[in-house]
C-alpha positions in Angstrom: 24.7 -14.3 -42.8 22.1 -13.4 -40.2 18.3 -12.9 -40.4 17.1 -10.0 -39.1 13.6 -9.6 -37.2 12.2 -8.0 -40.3 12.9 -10.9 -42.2 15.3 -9.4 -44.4 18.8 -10.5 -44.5 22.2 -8.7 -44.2 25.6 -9.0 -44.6 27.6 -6.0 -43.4 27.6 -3.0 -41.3 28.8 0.0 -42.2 30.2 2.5 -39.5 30.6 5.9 -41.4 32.4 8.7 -39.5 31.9 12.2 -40.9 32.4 15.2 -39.0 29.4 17.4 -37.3 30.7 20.3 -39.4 29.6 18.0 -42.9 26.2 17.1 -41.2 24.6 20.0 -40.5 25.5 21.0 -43.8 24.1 18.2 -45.2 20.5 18.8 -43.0 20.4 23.0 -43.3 20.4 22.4 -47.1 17.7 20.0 -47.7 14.4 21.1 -49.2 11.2 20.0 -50.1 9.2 20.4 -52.8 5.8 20.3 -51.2 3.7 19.2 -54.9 5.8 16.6 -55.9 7.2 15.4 -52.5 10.6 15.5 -53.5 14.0 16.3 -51.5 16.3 18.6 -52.7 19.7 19.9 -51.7 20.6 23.3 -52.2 23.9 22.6 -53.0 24.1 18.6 -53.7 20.7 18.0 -55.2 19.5 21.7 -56.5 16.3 21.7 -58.0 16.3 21.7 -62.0 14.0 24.7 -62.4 13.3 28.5 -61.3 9.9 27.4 -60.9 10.7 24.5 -58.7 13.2 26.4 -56.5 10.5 29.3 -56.0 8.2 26.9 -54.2 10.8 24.7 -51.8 10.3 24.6 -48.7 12.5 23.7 -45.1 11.4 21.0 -42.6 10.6 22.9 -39.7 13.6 20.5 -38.1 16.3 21.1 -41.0 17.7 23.5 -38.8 21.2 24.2 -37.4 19.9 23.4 -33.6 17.9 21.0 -34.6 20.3 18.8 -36.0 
């Protein structure tokens, strides 16, 4: 067990390795819902209403050439 500098402690270290084909997926699909604050995916997360999915919005860097 180490101590980090942030005082909090850890224990292991994950390495994941996903392809870039899965990432940019994962970023182009994220949205925002700019009254509550929170993230959806289009396809992982969708937003549970019309109403809410009328109003989401993208980062300006959720983009393809941005990620």
């Amino acid at each position: 067990m180490r101590k980090s500098q942030s005082s909090f402690y850890y224990y292991l270290l994950l390495i994941l390795q996903v392809s870039e084909d899965v990432l940019v997926e994962r970023v182009v699909g994220r949205r925002l819902d700019p009254v509550t604050g929170k993230i959806y995916h289009l396809k992982y997360s969708p937003p549970e209403t019309e109403e809410i999915a009328a109003r989401l919005t993208q980062r300006f860097d959720d983009t393809e050439e941005k990620a």
